[in-house]
C-alpha positions in Angstrom: 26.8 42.2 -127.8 25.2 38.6 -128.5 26.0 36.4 -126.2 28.6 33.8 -127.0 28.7 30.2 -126.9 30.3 29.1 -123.8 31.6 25.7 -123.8 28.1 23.2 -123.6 29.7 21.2 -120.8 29.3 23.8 -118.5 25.7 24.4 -118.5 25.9 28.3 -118.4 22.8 30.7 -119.3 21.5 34.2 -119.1 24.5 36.2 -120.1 25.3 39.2 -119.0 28.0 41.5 -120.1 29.9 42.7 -117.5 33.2 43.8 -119.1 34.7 44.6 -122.3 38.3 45.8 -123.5 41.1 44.6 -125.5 41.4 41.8 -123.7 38.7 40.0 -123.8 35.0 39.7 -122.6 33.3 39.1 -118.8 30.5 37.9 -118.9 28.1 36.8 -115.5 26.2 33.8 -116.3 23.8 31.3 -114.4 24.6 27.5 -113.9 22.3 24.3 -114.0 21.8 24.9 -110.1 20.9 28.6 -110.4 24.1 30.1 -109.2 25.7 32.6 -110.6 29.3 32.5 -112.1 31.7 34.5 -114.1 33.1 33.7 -117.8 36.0 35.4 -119.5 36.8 34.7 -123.0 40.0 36.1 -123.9 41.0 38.1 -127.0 44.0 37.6 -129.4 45.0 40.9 -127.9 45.2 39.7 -124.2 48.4 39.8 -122.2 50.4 37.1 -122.5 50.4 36.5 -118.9 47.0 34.5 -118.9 49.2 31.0 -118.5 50.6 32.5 -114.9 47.1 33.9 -113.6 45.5 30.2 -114.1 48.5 28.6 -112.4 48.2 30.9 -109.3 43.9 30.3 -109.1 44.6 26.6 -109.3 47.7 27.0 -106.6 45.3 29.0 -104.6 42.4 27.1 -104.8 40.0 29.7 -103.5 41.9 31.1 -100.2 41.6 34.8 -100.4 40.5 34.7 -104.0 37.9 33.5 -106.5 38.2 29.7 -107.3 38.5 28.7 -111.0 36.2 26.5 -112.1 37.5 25.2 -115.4 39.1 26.7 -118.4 38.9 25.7 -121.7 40.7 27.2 -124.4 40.7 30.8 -124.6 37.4 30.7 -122.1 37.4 30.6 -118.6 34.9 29.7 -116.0 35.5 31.4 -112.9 33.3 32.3 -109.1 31.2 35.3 -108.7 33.1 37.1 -106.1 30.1 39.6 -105.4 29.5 43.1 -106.8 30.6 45.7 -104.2 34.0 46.7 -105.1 37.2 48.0 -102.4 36.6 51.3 -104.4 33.0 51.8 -103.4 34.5 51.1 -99.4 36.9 54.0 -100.1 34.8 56.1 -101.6 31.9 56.1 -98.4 33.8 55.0 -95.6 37.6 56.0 -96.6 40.9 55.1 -97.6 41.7 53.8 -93.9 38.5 51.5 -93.8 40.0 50.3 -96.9 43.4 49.7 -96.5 42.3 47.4 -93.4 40.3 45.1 -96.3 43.1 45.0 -98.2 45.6 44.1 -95.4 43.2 41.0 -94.5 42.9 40.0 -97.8 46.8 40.0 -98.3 47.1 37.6 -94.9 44.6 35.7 -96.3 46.5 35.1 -100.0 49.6 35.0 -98.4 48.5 32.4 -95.6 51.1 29.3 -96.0 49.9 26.5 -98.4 51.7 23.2 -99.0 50.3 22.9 -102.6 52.9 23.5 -105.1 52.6 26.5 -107.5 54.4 26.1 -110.7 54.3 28.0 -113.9 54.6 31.7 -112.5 56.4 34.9 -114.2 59.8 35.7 -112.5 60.1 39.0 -111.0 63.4 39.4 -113.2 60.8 38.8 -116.2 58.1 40.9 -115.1 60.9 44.3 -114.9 62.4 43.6 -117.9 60.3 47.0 -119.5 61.6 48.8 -116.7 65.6 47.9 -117.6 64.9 48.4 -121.2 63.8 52.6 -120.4 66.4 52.3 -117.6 69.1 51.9 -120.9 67.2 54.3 -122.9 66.6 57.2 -120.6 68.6 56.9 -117.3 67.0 58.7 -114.4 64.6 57.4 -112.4 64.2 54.4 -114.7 68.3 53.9 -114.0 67.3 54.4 -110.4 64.9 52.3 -109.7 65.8 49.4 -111.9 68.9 49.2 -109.3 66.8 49.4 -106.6 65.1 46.3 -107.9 68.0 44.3 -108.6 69.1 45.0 -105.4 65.9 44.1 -103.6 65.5 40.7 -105.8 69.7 40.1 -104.5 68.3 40.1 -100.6 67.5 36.1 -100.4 64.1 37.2 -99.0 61.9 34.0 -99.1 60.0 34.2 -102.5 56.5 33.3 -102.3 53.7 33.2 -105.4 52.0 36.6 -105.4 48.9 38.0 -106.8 51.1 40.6 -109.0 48.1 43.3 -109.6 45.8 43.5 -106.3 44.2 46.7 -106.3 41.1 48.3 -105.6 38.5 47.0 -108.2 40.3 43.9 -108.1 39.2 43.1 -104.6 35.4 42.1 -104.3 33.0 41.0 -101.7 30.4 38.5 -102.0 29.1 35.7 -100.5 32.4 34.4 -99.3 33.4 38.1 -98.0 36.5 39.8 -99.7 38.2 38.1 -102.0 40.5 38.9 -105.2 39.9 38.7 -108.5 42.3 39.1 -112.0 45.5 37.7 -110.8 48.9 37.8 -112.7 50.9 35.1 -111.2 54.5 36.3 -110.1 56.8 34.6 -107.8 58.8 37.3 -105.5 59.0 39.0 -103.0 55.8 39.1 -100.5 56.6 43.0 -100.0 55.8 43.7 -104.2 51.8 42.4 -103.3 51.3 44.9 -101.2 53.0 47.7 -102.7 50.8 47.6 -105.9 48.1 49.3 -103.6 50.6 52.5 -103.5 49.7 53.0 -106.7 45.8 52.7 -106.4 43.1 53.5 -107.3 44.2 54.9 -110.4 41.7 57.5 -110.6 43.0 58.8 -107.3 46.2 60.6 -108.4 45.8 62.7 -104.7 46.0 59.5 -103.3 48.9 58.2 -104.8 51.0 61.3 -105.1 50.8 61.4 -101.2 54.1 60.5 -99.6 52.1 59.9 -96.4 49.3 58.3 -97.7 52.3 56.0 -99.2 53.7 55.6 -95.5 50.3 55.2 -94.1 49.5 52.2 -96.3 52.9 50.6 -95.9 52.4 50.6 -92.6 49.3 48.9 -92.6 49.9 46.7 -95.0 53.4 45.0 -93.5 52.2 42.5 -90.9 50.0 41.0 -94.0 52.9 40.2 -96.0 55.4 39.4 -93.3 58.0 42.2 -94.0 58.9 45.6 -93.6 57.2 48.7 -94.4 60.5 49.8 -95.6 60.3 46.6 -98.7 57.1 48.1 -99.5 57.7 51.5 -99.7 60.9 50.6 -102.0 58.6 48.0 -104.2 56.5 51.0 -104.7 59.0 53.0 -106.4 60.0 50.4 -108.4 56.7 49.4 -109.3 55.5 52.8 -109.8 58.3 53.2 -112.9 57.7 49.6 -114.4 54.1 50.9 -114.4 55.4 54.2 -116.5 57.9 51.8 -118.7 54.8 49.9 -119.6 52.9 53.1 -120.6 56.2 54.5 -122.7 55.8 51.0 -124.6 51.8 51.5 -125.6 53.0 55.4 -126.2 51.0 56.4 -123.7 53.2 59.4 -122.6 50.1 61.0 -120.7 49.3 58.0 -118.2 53.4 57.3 -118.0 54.6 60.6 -116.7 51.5 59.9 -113.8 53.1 57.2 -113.1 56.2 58.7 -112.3 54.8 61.8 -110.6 53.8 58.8 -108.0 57.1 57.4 -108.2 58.4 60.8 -107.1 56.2 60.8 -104.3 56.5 57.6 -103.0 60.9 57.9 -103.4 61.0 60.7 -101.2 59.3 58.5 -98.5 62.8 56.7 -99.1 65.1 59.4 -98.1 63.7 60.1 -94.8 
């Protein structure tokens, strides 16, 4: 691919494709002082959720994640959070050795901030795929779209969350481990961690593991301030809002894995 024409004001050379898909471009790039940087451009086709992700970098300002830089348009500028990947730590030293990353990176995003975050997707929002199959088919959709309801009904203290932290989205780099790719929810702190339930994708042993599931929950509690329990039920949910997403891009294949680690993680629930 040629590379694009950044915005001139920020000084950006030596391009290097990083990442490409139907979202948009990634692109690693070198500033006036020879640093290196990271710019996304997104595509017509990117998720509609790009508005929340900026609004929870600028609220975070670079605690437990990559700081954005600028935006501009349909371009963003964004820090180089390193190359080595939470996958690559799973892969050579293990799934434990990871989970502990993980579980400091969550305190660390979840560490209190007085700056206000505005401008984030509502949890009520973000399952709204999930109570549409819920009406269609019944089932586990029926189930767990209760379950949600009932866990957003709990007056749990609602905090802005990552919304998709998970194992390539964690990165280490000069600063140490930090996230990457937000989507900007505001909810429950228990719905950050549970996303890592249902990673790495690749890993369906993994996450078809009821104890692997309990494992992580476990682990992953302190960080977020609340029980393993909230996790383990977040899981579920998010585990069938993951396969209501697939059903709507007909992806029947990658939805029914979905629910096979729904499965897995609900009868963690019935103990």
């Amino acid at each position: 691919m040629t590379p694009p024409a950044v915005p001139s004001v920020w000084k950006l050379t030596k391009l290097t494709l990083l990442a490409e898909g139907i979202g948009g471009s990634v692109w690693r790039a070198v500033d006036s002082d020879g640093r290196t940087s990271v710019v996304k451009r997104l595509s017509p086709q990117a998720p509609p959720d790009a508005p929340q992700a900026l609004a929870w970098l600028r609220w975070r300002d670079g605690a437990g994640a990559i700081r954005l830089l600028d935006a501009e348009g349909d371009w963003q500028w964004l820090e180089d959070a390193g190359r080595r990947t939470l996958t690559s730590v799973l892969d050579v030293e293990g799934d434990a050795a990871a989970t502990r990353i993980a579980a400091d990176v969550l305190g660390a995003l979840h560490a209190l901030s007085d700056r206000p975050a505005g401008g984030l997707q509502t949890m009520e929002d973000r399952f709204a795929a999930l109570r549409l199959e819920a009406d269609n088919q019944g089932g586990l959709f029926s189930e767990a779209a209760g379950l949600a309801a009932g866990l957003m009904s709990e007056g749990v203290l609602i905090r802005p969350l990552h919304g998709d932290l998970h194992h390539d989205n964690i990165l280490h780099g000069p600063r140490g481990w930090l996230a990457i790719d937000p989507h900007g929810v505001l909810g429950d702190p228990a719905y950050d961690a549970a996303n890592l339930l249902y990673n790495p994708v690749e890993r369906l042993d993994l996450r078809t593991d009821p104890e692997r599931a309990q494992r992580l929950a476990r682990t992953l509690a302190p960080a977020v301030g609340r029980p393993a329990q909230a996790i383990l039920a977040w899981g579920f949910c998010h585990a069938c809002l993951s396969a209501a997403w697939h059903l709507e891009d007909e992806n029947r294949e990658e939805a029914a894995r979905s629910l096979e680690v729904a499965q897995a993680i609900r009868r963690t629930l019935e103990v």
